[in-house]
C-alpha atoms as a printed R data frame, in Angstrom:
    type eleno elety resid chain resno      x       y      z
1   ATOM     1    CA   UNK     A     1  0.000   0.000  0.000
2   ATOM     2    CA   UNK     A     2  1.712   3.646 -0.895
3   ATOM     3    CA   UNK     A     3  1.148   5.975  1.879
4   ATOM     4    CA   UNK     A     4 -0.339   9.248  0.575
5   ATOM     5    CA   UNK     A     5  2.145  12.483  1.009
6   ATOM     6    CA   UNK     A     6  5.965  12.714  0.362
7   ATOM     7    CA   UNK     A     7  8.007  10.079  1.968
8   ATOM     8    CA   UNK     A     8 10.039  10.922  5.139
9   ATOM     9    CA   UNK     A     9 13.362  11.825  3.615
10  ATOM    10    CA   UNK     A    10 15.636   8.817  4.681
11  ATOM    11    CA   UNK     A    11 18.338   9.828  7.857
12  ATOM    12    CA   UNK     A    12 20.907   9.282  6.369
13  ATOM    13    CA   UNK     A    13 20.344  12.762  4.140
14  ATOM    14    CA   UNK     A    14 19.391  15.094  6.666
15  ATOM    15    CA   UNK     A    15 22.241  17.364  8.295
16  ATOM    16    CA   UNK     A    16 23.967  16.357 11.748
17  ATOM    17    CA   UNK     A    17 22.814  17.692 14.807
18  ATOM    18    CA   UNK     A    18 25.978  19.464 15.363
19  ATOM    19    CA   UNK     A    19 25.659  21.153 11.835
20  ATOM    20    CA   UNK     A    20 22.517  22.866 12.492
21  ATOM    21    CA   UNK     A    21 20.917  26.030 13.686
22  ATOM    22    CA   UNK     A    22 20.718  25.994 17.450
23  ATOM    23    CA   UNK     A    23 17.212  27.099 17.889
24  ATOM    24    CA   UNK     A    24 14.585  29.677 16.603
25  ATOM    25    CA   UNK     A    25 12.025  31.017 19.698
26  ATOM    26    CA   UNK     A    26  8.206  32.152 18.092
27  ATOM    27    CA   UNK     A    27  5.457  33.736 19.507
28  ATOM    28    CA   UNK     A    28  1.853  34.930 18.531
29  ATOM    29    CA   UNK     A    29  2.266  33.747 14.958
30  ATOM    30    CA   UNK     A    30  0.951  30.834 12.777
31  ATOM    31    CA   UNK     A    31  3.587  28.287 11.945
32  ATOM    32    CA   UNK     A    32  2.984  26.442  8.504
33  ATOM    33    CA   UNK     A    33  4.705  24.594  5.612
34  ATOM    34    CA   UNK     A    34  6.088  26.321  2.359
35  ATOM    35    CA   UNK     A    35  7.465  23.345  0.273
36  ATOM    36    CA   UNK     A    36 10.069  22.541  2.766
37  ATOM    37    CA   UNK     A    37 10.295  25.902  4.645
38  ATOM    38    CA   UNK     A    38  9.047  26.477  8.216
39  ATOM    39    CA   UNK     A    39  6.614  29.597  8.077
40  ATOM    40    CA   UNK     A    40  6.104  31.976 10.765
41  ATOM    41    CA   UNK     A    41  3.469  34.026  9.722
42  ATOM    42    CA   UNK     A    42  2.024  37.482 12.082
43  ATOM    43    CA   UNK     A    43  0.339  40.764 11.189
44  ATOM    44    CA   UNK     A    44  4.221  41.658 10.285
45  ATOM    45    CA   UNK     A    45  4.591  39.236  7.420
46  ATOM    46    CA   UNK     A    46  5.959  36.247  6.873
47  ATOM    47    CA   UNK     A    47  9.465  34.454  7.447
48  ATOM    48    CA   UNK     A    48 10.551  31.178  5.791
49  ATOM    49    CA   UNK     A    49 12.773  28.889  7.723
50  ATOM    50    CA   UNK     A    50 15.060  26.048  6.612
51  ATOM    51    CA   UNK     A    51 13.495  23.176  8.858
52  ATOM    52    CA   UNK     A    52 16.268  20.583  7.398
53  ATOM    53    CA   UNK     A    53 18.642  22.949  8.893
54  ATOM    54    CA   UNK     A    54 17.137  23.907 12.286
55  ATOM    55    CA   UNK     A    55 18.103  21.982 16.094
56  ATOM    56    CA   UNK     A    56 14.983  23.113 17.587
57  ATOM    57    CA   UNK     A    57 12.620  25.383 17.379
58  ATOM    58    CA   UNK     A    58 10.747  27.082 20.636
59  ATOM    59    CA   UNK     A    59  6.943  27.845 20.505
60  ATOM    60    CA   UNK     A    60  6.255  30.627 22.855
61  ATOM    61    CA   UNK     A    61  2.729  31.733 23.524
62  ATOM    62    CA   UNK     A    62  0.445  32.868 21.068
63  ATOM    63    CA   UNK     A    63  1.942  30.226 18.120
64  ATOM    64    CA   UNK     A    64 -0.512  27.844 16.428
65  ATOM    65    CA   UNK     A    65  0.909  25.047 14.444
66  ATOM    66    CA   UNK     A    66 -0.252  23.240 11.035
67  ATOM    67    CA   UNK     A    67 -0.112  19.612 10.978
68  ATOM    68    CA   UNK     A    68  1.636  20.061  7.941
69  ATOM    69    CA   UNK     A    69  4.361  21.961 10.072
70  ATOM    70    CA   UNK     A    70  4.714  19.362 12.212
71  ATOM    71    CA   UNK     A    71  5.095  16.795  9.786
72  ATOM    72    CA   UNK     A    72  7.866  19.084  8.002
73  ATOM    73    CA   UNK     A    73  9.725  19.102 11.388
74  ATOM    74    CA   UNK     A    74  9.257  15.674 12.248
75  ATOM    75    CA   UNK     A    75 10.629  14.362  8.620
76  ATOM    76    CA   UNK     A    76 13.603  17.212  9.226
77  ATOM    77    CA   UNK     A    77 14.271  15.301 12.564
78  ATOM    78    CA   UNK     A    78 13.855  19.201 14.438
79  ATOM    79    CA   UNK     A    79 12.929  19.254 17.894
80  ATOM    80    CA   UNK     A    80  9.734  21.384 18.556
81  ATOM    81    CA   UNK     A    81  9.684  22.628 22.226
82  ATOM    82    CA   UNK     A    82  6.390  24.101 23.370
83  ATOM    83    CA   UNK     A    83  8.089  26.920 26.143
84  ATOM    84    CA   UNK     A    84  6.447  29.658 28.404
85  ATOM    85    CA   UNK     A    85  6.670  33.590 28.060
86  ATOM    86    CA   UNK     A    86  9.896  34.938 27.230
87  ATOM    87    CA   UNK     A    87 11.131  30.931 26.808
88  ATOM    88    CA   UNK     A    88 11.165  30.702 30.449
89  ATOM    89    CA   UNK     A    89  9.427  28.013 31.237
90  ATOM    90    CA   UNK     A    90  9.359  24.305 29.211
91  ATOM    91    CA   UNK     A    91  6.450  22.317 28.918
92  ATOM    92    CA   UNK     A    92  6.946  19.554 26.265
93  ATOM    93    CA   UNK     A    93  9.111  18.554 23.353
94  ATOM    94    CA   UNK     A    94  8.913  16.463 20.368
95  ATOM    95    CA   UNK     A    95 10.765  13.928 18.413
96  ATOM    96    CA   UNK     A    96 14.517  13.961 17.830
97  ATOM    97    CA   UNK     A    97 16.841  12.879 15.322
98  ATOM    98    CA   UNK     A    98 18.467   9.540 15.957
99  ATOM    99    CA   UNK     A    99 16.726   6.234 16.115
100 ATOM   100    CA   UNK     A   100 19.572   4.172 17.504
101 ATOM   101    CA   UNK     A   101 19.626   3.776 21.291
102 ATOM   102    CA   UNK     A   102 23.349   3.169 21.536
103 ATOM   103    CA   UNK     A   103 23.483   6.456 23.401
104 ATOM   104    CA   UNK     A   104 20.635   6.174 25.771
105 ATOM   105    CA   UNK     A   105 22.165   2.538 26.490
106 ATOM   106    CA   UNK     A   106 25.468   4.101 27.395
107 ATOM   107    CA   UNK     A   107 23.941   6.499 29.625
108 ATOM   108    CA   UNK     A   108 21.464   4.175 31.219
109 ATOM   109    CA   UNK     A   109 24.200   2.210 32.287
110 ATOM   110    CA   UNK     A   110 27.012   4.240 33.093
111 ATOM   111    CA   UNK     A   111 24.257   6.197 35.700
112 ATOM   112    CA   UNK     A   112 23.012   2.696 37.236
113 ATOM   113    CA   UNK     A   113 26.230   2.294 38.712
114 ATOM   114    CA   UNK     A   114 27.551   4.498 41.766
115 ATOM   115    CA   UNK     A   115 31.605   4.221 40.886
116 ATOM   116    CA   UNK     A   116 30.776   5.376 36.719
117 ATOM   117    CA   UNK     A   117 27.963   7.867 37.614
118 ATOM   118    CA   UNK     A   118 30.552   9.768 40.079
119 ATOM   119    CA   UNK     A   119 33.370   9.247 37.220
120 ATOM   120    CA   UNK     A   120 31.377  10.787 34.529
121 ATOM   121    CA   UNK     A   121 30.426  13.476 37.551
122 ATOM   122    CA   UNK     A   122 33.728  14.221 37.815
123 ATOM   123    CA   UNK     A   123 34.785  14.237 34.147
124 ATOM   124    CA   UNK     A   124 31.847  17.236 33.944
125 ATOM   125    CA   UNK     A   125 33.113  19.024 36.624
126 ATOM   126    CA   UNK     A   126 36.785  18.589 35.100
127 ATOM   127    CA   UNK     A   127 35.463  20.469 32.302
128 ATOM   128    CA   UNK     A   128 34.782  23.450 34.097
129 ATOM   129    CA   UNK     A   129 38.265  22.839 35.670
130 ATOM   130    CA   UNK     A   130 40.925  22.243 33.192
131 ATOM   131    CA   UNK     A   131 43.894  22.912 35.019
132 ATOM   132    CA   UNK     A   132 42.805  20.853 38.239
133 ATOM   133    CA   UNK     A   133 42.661  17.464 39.240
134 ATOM   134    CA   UNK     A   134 39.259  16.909 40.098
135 ATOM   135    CA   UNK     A   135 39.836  13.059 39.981
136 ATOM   136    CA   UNK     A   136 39.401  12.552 44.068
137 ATOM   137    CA   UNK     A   137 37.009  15.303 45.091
138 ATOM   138    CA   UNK     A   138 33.595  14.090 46.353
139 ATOM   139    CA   UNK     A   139 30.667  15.635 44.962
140 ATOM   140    CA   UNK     A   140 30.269  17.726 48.415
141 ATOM   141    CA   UNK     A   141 34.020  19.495 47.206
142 ATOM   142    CA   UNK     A   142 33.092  19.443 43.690
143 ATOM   143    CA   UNK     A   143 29.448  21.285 44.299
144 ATOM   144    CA   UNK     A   144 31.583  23.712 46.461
145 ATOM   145    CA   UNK     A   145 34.449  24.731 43.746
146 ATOM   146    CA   UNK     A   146 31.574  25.400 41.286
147 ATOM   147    CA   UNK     A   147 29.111  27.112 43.477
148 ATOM   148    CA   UNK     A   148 32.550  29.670 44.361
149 ATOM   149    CA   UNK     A   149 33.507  29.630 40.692
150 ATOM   150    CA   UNK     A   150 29.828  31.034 39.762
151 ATOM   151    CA   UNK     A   151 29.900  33.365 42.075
152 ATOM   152    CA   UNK     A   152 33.403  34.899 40.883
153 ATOM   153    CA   UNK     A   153 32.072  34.629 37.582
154 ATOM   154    CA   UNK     A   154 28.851  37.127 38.561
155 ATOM   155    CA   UNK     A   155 31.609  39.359 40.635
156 ATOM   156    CA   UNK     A   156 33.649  39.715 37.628
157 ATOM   157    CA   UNK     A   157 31.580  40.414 34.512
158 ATOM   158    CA   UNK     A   158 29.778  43.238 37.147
159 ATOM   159    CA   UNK     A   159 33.395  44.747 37.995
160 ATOM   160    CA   UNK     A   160 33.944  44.712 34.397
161 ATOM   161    CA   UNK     A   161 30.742  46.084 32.750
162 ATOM   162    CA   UNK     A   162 29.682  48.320 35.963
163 ATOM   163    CA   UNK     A   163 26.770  46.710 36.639
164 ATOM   164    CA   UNK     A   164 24.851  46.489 39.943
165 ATOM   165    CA   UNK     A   165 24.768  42.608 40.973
166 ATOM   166    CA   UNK     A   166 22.961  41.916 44.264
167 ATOM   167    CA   UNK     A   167 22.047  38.092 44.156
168 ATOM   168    CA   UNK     A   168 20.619  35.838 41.930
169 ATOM   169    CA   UNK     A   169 16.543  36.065 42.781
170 ATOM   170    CA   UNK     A   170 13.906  35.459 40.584
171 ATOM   171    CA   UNK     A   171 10.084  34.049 40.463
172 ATOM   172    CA   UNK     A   172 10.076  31.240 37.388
173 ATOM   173    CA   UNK     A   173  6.649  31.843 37.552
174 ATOM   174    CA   UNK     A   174  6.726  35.982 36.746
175 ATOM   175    CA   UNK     A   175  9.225  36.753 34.308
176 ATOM   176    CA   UNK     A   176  8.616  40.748 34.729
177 ATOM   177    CA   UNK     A   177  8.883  40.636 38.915
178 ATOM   178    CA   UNK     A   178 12.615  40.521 38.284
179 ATOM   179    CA   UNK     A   179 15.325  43.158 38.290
180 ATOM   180    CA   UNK     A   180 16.693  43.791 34.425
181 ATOM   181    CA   UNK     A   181 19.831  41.167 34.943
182 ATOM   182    CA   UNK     A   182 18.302  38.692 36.520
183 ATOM   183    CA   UNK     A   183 15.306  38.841 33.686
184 ATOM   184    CA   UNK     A   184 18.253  38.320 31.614
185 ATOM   185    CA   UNK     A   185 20.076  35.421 33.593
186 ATOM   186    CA   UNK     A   186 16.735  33.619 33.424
187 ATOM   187    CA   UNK     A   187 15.833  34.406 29.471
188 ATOM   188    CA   UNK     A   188 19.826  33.393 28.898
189 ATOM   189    CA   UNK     A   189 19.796  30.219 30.761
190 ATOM   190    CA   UNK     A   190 16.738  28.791 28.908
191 ATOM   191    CA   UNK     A   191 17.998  29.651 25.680
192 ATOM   192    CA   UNK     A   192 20.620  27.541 27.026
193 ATOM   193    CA   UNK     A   193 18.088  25.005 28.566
194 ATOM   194    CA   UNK     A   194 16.636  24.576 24.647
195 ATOM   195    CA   UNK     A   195 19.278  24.378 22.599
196 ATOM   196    CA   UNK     A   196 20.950  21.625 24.888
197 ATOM   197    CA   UNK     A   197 17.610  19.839 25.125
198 ATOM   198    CA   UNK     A   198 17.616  19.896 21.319
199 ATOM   199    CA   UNK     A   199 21.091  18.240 21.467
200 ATOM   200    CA   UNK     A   200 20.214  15.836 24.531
201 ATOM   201    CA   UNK     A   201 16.708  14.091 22.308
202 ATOM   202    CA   UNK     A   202 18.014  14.678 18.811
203 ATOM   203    CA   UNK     A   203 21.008  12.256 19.749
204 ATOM   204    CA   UNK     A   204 18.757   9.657 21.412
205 ATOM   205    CA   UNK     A   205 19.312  10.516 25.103
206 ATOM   206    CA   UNK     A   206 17.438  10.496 27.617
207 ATOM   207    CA   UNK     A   207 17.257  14.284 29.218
208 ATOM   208    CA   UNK     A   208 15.456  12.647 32.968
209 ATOM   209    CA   UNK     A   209 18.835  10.758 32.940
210 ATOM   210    CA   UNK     A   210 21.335  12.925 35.149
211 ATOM   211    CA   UNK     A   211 24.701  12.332 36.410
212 ATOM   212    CA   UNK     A   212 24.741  15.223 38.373
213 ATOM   213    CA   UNK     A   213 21.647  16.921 38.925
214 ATOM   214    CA   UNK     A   214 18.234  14.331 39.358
215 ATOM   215    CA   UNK     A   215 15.054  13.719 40.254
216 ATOM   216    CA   UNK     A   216 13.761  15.995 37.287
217 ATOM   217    CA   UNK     A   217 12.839  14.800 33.714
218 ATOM   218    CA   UNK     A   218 15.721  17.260 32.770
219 ATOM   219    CA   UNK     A   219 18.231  16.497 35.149
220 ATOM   220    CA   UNK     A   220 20.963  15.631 32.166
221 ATOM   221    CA   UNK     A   221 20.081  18.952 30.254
222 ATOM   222    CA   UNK     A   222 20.464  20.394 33.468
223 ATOM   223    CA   UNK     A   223 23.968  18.986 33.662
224 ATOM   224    CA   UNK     A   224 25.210  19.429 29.771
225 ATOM   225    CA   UNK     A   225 23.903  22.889 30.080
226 ATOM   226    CA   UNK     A   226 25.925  23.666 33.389
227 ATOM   227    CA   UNK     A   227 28.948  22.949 31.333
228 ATOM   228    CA   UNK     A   228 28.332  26.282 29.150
229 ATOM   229    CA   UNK     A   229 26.480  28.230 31.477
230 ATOM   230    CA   UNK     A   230 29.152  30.490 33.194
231 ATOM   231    CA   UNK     A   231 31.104  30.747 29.346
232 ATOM   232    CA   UNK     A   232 28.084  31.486 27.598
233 ATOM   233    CA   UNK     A   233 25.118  32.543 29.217
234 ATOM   234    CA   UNK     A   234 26.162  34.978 32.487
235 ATOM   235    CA   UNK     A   235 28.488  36.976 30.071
236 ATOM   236    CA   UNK     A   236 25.521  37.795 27.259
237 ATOM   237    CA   UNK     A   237 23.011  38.251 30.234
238 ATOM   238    CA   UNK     A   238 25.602  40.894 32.079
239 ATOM   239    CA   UNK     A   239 26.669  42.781 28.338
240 ATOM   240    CA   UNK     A   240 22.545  42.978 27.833
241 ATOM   241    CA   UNK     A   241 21.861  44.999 30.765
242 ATOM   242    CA   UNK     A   242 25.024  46.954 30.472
243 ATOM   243    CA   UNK     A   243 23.843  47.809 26.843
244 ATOM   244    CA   UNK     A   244 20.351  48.452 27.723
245 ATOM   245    CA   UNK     A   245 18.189  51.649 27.655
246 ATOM   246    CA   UNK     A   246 15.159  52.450 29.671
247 ATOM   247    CA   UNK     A   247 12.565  50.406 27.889
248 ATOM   248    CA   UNK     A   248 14.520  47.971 26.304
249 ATOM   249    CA   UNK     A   249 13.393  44.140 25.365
250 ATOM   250    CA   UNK     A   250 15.638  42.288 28.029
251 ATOM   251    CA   UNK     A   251 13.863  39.183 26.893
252 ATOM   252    CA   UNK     A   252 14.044  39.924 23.286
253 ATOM   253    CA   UNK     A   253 17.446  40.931 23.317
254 ATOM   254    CA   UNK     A   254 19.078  38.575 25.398
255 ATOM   255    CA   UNK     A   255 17.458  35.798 23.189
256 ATOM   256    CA   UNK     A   256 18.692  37.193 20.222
257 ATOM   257    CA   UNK     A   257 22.462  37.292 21.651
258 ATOM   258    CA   UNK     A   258 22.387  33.929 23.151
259 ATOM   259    CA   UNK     A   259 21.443  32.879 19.568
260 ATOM   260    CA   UNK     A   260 24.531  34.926 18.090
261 ATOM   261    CA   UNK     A   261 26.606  33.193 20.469
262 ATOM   262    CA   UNK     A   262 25.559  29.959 19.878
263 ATOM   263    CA   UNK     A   263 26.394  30.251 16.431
264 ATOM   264    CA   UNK     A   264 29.436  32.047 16.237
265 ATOM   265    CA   UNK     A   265 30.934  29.706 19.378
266 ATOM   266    CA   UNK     A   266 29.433  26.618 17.473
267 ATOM   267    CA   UNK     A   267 28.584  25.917 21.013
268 ATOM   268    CA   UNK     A   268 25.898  22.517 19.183
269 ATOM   269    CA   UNK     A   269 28.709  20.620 17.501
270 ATOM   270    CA   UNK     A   270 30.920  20.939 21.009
271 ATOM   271    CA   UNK     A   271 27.497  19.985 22.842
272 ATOM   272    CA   UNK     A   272 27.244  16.704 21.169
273 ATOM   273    CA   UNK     A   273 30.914  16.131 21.093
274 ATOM   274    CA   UNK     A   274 30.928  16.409 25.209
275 ATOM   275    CA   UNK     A   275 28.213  14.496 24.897
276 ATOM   276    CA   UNK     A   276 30.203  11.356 23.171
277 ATOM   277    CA   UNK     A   277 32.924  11.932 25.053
278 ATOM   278    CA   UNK     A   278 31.161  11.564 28.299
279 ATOM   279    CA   UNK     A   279 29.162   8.853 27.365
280 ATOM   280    CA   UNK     A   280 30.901   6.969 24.799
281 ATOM   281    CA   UNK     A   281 34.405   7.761 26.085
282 ATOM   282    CA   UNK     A   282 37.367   9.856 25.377
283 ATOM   283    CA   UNK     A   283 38.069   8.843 21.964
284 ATOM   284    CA   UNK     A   284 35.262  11.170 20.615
285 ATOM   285    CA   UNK     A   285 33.358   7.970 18.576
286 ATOM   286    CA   UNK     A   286 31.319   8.765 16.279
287 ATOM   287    CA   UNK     A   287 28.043   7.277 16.080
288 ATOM   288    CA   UNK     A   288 26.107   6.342 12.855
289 ATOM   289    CA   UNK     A   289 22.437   8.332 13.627
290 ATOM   290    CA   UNK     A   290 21.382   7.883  9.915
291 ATOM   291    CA   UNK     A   291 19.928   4.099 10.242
292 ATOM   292    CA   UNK     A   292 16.671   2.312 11.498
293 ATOM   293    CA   UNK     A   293 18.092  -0.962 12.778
294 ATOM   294    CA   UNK     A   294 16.217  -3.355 15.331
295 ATOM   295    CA   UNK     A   295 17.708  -6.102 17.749
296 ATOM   296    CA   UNK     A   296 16.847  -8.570 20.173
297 ATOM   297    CA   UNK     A   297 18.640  -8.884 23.317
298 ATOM   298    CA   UNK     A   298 19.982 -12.407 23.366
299 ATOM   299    CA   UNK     A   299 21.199 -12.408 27.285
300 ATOM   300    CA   UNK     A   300 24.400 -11.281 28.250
301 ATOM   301    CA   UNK     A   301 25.852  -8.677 26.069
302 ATOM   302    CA   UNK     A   302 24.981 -10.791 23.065
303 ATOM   303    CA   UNK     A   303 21.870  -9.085 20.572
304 ATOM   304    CA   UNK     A   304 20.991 -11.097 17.435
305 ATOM   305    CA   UNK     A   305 19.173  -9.641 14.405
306 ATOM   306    CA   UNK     A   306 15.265  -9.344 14.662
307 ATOM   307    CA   UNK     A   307 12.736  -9.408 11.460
308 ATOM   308    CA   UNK     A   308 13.492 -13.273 11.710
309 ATOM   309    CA   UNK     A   309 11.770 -16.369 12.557
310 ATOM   310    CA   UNK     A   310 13.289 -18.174 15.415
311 ATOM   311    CA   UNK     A   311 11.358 -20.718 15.455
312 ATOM   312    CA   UNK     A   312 13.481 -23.396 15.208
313 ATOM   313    CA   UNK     A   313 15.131 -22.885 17.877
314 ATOM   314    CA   UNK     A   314 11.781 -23.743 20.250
315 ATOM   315    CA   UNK     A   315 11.539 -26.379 22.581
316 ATOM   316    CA   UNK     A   316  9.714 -28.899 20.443
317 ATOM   317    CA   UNK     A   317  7.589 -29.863 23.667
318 ATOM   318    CA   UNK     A   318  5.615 -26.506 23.106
């Protein structure tokens, strides 16, 4: 029977996670299909968007979405994450790009166990802290060193711009109850949140799987994110403010920063390589994405094809 519509382009042709656009936020617009464009259509016109080309794309409120959009995004293997006001808060996602598990297997695994959950831990905090040896702190030392190394990092990029910093305090519930920088901590770290979240399901991962943070079904995009946070996001939230005039977008702008900065970093294609490395090991492997294979599990560590009749192999007594 032939399936009416185009076929799903096969994986194998779309582009690599870490080749795309990080992320594209909407709001009060109509999302359609133009061929194979993404539209985002308001009272301002109309924008095309290359879906084979985008890592995820954030519905704010106000968007309405076309089935035929979705289907365009789900054949371009593009996460669509339905977020709150500003991007602040996230309430679902959909598919992602990979249909092998051998990276949700890896990190299954490697967090069942106590001794490789606190040595991928500690290979995320090393990260942070490439010229120490992080190799025999607990967690309880490691949690310290970063929670001091966040706070110099707020200390210095005030110093430097000459901007007021009090404390980080904020309602994730009222985006506008905030002062201007932390409106812009909060709209930086979940552009952050997205684009890693993008990364985390388009690979096949699971994002409630975390080696540091848990408990959450985000605890691993929690973690990948913490890796850039400091880098990335406090230094665009800080220049924002410092930049600012009375009335300005905070939201808006910050957004469209964290989007320059994600591009001109290539902060996706270093997301999914710490991603390998952490998970796969050191060697930076590269896992094939682009095929739609099937096994059983044959005990052990053994797997043996499926799509074939084993039937022989019953106990003729059945």
């Amino acid at each position: 029977m032939t399936l009416p519509g185009p076929p799903p382009t096969p994986l194998g042709q779309l582009v690599r996670a870490e080749d795309r656009l990080s992320f594209v936020y909407l709001e009060r617009c109509t999302v359609h299909r133009d061929q194979n464009a993404l539209t985002a259509q308001s009272e301002r016109g109309v924008v095309h968007l290359p879906a084979a080309t985008l890592g995820a794309v954030l519905l704010g409120p106000g968007t309405r979405v076309t089935h035929q959009a979705m289907m365009l995004l789900a054949d371009s293997a593009a996460t669509a994450v339905w977020v709150g006001e500003s991007g602040v808060r996230y309430y679902a996602h959909g598919r992602g790009l990979s249909t092998s598990s051998s990276f949700v297997e890896a990190q299954a695994r490697l967090v069942s166990n106590q001794s490789s959950r606190l040595r991928v831990a500690r290979q995320m905090y090393a990260l942070r802290f490439p010229d120490e040896d992080v190799s025999t702190l607990t967690m309880q030392q490691l949690r310290g060193r970063e929670g001091a190394r966040v706070r110099r990092a707020y200390r210095r990029w005030a110093d430097e711009l000459g901007v007021e910093w009090v404390r980080r305090d904020y309602d994730a519930g009222d985006f506008d109850a905030s002062d201007p920088l932390n409106q812009a901590l909060s709209a930086a770290t979940t552009c952050l949140y997205g684009m890693v979240h993008g990364v985390v399901v388009a690979l096949g991962c699971s994002p409630a799987l975390g080696f540091i943070h848990t408990g959450h079904s985000r605890s691993f995009v929690f973690d990948i994110a913490d890796l850039y946070k400091v880098e990335v996001a406090v230094p665009v939230a800080f220049r924002v403010v410092a930049d600012a005039e009375d009335g300005a977008d905070i939201g808006g702008e910050t957004r469209r920063r964290m989007r320059d900065a994600f591009y001109n970093g290539q902060l996706m294609g270093r997301c999914v390589r710490d991603i390998r490395r952490l998970l796969l090991g050191p060697e930076d492997p590269i896992v094939e994405l682009d095929f739609d294979l099937v096994r059983l599990w044959d005990g052990a560590e053994r797997d043996v094809a499926a799509g074939v009749s084993y039937g022989g192999e019953v106990d003729p007594g059945w």
